[in-house]
C-alpha positions as CSV (number, residue, x, y, z in Angstrom):
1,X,4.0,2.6,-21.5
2,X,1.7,2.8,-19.0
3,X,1.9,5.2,-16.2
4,X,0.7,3.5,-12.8
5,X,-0.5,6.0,-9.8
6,X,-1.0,4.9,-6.0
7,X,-1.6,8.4,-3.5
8,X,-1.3,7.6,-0.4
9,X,-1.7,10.0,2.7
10,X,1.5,10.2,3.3
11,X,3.1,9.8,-0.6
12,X,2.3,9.1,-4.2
13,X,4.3,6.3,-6.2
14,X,4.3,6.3,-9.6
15,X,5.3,3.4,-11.2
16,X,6.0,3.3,-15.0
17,X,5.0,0.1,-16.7
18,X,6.6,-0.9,-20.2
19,X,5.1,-4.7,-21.7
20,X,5.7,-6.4,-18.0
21,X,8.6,-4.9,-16.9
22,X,8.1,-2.0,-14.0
23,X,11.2,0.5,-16.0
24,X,10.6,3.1,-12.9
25,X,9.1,4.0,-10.2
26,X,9.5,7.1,-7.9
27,X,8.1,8.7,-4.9
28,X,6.6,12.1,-4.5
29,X,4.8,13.8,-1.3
30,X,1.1,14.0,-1.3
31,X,0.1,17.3,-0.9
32,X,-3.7,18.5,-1.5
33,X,-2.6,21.8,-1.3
34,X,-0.9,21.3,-4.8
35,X,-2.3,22.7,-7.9
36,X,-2.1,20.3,-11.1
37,X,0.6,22.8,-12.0
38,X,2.8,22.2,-9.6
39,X,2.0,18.3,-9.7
40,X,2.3,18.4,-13.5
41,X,6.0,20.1,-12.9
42,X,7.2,17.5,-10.8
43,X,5.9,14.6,-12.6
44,X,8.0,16.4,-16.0
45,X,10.9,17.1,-14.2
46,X,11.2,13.2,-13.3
47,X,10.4,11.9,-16.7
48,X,12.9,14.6,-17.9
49,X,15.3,13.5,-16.0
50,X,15.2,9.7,-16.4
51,X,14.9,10.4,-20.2
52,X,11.5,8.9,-20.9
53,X,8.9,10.7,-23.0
54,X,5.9,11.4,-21.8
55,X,3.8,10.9,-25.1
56,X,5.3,7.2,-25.2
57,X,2.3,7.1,-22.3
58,X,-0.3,5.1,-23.4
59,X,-2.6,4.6,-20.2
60,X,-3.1,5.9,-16.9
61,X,-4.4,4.5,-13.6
62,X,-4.8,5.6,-10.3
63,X,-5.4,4.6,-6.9
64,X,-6.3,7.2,-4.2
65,X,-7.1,6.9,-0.6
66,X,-6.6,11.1,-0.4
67,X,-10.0,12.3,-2.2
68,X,-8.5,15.9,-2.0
69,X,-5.6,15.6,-4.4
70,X,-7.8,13.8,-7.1
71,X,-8.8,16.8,-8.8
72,X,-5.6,18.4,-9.3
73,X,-3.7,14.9,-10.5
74,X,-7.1,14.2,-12.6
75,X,-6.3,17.7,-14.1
76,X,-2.3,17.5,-14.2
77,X,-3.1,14.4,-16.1
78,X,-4.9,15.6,-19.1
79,X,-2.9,18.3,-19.2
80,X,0.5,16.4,-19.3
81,X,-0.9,13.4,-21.0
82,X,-3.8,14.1,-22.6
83,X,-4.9,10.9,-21.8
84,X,-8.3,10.0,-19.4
85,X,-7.2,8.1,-16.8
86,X,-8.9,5.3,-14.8
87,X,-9.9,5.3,-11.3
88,X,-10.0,2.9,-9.1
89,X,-13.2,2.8,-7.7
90,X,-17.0,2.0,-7.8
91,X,-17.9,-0.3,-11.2
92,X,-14.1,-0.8,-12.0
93,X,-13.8,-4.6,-12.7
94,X,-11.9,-6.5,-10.2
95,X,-12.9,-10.1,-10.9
96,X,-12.8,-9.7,-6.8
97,X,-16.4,-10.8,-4.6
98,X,-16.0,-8.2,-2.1
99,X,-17.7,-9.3,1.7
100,X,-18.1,-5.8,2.8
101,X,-21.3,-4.4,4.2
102,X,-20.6,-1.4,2.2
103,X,-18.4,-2.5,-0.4
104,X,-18.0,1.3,-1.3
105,X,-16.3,1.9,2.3
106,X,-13.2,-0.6,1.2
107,X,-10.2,1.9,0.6
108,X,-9.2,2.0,-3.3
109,X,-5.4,0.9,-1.8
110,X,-7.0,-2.6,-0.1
111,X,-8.6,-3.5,-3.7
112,X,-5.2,-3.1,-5.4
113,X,-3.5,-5.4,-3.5
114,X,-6.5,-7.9,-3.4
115,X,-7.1,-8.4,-6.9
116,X,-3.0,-8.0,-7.0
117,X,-3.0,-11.4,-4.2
118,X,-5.6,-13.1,-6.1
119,X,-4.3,-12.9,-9.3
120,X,-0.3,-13.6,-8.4
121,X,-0.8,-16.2,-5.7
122,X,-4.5,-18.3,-6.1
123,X,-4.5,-19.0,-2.6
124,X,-6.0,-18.2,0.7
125,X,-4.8,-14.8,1.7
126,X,-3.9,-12.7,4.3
127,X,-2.4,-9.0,3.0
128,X,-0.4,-6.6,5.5
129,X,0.3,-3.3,3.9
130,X,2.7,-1.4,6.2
131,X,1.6,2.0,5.3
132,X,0.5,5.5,7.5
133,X,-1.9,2.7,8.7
134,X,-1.3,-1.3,8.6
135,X,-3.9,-2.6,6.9
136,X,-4.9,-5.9,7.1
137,X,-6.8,-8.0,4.5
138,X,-8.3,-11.1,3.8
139,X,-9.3,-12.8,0.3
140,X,-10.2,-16.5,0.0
141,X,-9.1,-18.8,-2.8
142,X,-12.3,-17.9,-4.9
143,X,-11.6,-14.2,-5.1
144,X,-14.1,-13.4,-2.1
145,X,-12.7,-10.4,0.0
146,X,-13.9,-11.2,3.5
147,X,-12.6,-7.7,4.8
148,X,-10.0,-7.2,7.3
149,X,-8.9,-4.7,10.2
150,X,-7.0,-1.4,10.0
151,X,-4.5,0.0,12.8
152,X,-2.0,3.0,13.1
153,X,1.2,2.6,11.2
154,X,4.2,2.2,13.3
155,X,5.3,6.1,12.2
156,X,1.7,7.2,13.6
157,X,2.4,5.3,16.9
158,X,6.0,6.7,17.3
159,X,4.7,10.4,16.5
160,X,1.8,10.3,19.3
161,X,4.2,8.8,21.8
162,X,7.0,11.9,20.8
163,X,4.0,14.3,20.5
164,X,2.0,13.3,23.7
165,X,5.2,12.5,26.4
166,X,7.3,15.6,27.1
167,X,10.3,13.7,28.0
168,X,10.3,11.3,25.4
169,X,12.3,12.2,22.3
170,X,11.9,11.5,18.7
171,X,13.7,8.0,17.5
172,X,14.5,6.0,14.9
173,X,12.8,3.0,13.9
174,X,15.9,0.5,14.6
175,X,15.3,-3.1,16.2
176,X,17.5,-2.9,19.7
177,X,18.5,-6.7,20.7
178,X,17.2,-6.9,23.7
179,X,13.7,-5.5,24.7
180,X,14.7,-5.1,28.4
181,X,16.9,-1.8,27.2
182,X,19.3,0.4,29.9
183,X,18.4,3.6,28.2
184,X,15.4,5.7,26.8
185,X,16.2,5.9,23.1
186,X,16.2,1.6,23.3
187,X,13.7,1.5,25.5
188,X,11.2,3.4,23.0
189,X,12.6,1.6,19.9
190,X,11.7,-1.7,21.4
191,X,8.7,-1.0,22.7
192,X,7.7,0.4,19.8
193,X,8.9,-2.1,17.4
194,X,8.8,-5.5,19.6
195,X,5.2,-4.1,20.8
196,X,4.4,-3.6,16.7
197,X,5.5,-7.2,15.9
198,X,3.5,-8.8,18.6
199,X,0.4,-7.1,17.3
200,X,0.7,-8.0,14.0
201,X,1.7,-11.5,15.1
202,X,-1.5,-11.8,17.1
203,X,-3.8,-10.0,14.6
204,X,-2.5,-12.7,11.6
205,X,-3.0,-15.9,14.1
206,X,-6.5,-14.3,14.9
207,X,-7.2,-13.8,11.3
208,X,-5.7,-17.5,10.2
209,X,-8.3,-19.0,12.9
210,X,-11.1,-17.5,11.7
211,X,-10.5,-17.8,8.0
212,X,-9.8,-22.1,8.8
213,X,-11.4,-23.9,5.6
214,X,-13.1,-26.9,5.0
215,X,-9.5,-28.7,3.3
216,X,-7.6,-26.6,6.5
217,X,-5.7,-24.8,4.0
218,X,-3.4,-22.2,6.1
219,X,-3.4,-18.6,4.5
220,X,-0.5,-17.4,2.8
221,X,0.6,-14.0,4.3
222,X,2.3,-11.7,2.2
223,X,3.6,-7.9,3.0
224,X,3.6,-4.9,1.6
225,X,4.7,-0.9,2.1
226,X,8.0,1.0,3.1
227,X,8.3,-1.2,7.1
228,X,6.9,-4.7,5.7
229,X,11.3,-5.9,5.6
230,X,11.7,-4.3,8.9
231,X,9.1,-6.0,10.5
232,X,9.2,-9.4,8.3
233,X,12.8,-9.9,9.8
234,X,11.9,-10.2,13.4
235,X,8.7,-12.5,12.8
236,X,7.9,-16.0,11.2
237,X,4.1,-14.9,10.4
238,X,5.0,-13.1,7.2
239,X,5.9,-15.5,4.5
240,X,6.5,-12.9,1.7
241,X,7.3,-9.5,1.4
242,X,6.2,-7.8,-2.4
243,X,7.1,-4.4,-2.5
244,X,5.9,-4.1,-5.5
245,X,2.3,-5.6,-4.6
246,X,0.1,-2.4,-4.9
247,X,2.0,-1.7,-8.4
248,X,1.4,-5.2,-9.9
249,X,-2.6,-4.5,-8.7
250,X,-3.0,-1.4,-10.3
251,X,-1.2,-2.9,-13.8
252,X,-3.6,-6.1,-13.8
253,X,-6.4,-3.5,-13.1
254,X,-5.7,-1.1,-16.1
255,X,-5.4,-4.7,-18.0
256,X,-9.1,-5.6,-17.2
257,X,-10.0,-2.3,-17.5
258,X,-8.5,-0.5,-20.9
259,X,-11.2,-1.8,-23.4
């Protein structure tokens, strides 16, 4: 088996990999104030509980865009494991051409699900991962990652409004029907949301213009992370949503990386 690890700022997924069949996969909070103790208890309680053994773990990988938490899960790792695990990051093969001015500057998360696009899909690309901030991404047919843009998650945007406006309460992210809404809860879910779907509408028509090829091949867009069904519902610019997308990355990663 093979123990796949994605931290981002807001959680960690582990995903547990057996021949090419994801058997599990859980989510825990990210936390740099944690010791690899305390990570190393949480990640044993789940295995525990789910009735896997941990020695049946061959390989490890990990993605991190939270530098602070590395070396506690680096150390829970060895300790739990006993096993070195990879990290995504400068001279891990990718197979992937990135565009960057500083390549190094590209988060670890944007990488997974690039090499994940490029390898599942062999087309022109355009990559939304819904996450504490959208990212978005763009890889060519060839493997070339031309970069991308990066804006606040929705959760970010509807925390500043409820932080910043003392009237304004906390609400749920829920579509109202209508975005000319009789009450303030509505009101802020559709701005919110409605305001959240024209962005990434315009961002991925902006993105599809300037990425226009020679053949006029139209990039395929495909979503990822916990809001990419909430928002792929209400909008014809999305033409897949892959949960699993950063998972699948990190596995085909480890692949080209294990020898």
């Amino acid at each position: 088996m093979i123990l796949l690890v994605d931290v981002g700022n807001t959680n960690i997924v582990l995903g547990l990999q057996k021949d090419e069949n994801c058997i599990a996969s859980w989510r825990i909070s990210t936390d740099a104030k944690k010791t690899s103790d305390e990570y190393g208890i949480q990640v044993m309680q789940l295995f525990n509980q789910n009735q896997f053994d941990p020695k049946a773990v061959e390989g490890i990988i990990i993605s991190s865009v939270v530098p602070n938490t590395m070396h506690s899960l680096e150390n829970m790792i060895r300790k739990c494991f006993n096993i070195e695990p990879i990290i995504v990051g400068p001279g891990i093969k990718t197979k992937i051409n990135i565009k960057y001015d500083n390549p190094k500057e590209v988060g670890a998360d944007r990488i997974v699900n690039a090499v994940a696009a490029y390898e599942l899909y062999r087309r022109p690309m355009i990559i939304i991962d819904f996450g504490t901030a959208t990212t978005f991404c763009s890889v060519t047919r060839t493997g070339d990652y031309l970069g991308g843009c990066i804006v606040p998650g929705i959760k970010i945007s509807s925390d500043a409004l409820f932080d910043r406006a003392a009237k304004l309460p906390r609400v749920e992210l829920e579509l109202p029907k209508k975005v000319i809404c009789k009450n303030t809860i509505s009101s802020m879910q559709a701005g919110i949301l409605y305001g959240y779907i024209g962005q990434v509408e315009y961002i991925v028509n902006k993105m599809k213009k300037e990425m226009k090829s020679k053949d006029n091949e139209e990039p395929y867009v495909v979503a990822t992370g916990g809001l990419a069904n909430l928002i792929s519902k209400h909008t014809n610019v999305i033409d897949k949503v892959n949960s699993d997308l950063t998972l699948q990355g990190l596995k085909i990663l480890y692949q080209k990386n294990k020898e």
